[in-house]
C-alpha positions in Angstrom: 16.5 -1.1 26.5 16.1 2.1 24.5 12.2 3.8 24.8 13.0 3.6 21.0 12.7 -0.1 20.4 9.7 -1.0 23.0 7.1 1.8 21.1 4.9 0.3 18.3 6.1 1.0 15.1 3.9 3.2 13.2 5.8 4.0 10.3 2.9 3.5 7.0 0.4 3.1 9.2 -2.9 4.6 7.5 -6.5 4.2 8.3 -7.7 1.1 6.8 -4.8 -1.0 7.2 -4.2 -3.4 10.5 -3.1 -2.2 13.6 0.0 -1.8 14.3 2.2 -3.0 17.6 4.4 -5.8 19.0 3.2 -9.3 18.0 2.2 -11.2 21.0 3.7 -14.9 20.4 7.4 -13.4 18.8 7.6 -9.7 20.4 8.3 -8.5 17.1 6.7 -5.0 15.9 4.5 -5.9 13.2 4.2 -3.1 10.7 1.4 -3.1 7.6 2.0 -2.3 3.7 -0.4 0.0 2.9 -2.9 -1.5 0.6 -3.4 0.1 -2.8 -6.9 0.5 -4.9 -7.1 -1.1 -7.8 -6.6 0.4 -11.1 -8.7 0.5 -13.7 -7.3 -0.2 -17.0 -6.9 2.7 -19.6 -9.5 1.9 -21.9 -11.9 2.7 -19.2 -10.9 5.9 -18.6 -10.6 7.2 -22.1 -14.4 5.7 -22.3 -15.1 8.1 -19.0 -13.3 10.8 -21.2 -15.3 10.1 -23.8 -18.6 10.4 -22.7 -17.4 13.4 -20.3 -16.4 14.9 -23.3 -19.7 14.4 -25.3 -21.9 15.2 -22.5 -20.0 18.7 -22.3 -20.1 18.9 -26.1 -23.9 17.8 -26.3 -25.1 21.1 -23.6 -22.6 23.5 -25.0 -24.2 23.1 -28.2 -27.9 23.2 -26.5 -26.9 26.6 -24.6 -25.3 28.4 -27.6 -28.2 26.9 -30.1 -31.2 27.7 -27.8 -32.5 31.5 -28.7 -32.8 33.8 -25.1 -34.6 36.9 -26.2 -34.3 38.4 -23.1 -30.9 38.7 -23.1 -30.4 39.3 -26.5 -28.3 42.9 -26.0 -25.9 40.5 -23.9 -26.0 37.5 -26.0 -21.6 38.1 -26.5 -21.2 37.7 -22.7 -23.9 34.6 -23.3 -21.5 33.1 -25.4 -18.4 33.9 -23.6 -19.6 32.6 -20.3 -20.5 29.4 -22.1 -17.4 29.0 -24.0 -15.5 29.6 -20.8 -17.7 27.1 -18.5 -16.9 24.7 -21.4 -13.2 24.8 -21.5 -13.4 24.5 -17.4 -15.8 21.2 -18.1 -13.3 19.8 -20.5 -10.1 20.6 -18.8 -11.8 19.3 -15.6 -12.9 15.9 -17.0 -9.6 15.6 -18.6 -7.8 15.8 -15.4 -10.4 13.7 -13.6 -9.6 10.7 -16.3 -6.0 10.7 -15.8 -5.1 11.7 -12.1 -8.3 10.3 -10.1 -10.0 7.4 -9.9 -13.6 8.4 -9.7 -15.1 4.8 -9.6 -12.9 3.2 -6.7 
């Protein structure tokens, strides 16, 4: 016999799933699908979005409304910096809702 055929199989094997080797009562080499997470249906996630999105709304607003006077010479580069941390926080939650499940 080849050394081929008598090593386990371990094709697919991932942390989590059963181990794998040669069956005891057949000889057979056993081998484990890889068990997926659930998936939470859309509507959830555009709900995540949703409140992401308002949350980032709600303390852009805060930070551009609230008066710091001592920064006022710099208050352009105030705004920039918070219109630029606010894109990232939008594009960020936006690619959190659609490619990762963040509530497994």
């Amino acid at each position: 016999m080849s050394k081929q055929r008598d090593a386990p199989a371990v094709r697919g094997a991932q942390s989590g799933d059963e181990p794998v080797g040669r069956d005891e009562t057949t000889g057979a080499v056993v081998e484990t699908v890889p068990v997926l997470p659930p998936v939470r249906p859309l509507a959830h996630r555009l709900l995540d979005l949703s409140l992401d999105l308002l949350g980032a709304a709600g303390w852009t607003w805060m930070a551009v409304a609230v008066p710091l006077p001592a920064i006022s010479e710099y208050l352009t580069v105030k705004n920039v910096v918070i219109a630029f941390v606010a894109i990232v926080w939008v594009g960020r939650a936006i690619v959190d809702t659609f490619f990762y499940d963040r509530h497994p």
